[in-house]
C-alpha atoms as one frame of an Amber mdcrd trajectory, in Angstrom:
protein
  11.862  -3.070  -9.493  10.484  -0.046  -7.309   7.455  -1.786  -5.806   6.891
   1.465  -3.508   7.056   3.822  -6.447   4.871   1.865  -9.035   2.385   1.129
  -6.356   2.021   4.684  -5.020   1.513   5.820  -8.959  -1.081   3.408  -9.639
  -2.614   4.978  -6.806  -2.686   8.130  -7.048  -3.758   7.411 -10.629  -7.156
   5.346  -8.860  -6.061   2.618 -10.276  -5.645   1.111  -7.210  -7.594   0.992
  -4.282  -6.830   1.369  -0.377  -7.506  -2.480  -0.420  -4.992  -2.970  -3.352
  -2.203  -1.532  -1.134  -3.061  -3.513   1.455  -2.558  -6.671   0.155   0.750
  -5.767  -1.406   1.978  -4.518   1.887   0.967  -7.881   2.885   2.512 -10.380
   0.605   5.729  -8.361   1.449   6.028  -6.193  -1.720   5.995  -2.389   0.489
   6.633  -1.988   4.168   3.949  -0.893   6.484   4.927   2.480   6.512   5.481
   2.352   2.675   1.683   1.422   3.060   1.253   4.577   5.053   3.272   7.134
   3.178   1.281   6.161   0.135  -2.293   5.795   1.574  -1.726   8.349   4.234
  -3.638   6.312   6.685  -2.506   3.889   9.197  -1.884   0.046   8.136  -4.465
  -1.386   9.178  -4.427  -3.501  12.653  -6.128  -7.244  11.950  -8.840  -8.470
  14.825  -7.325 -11.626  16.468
């Protein structure tokens, strides 16, 4: 399965949110800058 490609179509479609993205990038499903290609913002950095 495409995770990138789904996940970037559900959001362009608004059915996901920024948030969404986020936590697929983080259980491993897109890359970081798979989360910024799709968001077009910057993964977010996590305060220690």
């Amino acid at each position: 399965m495409n995770w990138f490609a789904l996940i970037q179509r559900y959001y362009i479609l608004g059915c996901y949110t920024i948030e969404h993205v986020k936590t697929y990038c983080d259980i491993g499903k897109i890359t970081k800058d798979e989360y910024e290609t799709i968001t077009g913002e910057p993964y977010p950095i996590e305060a220690v």
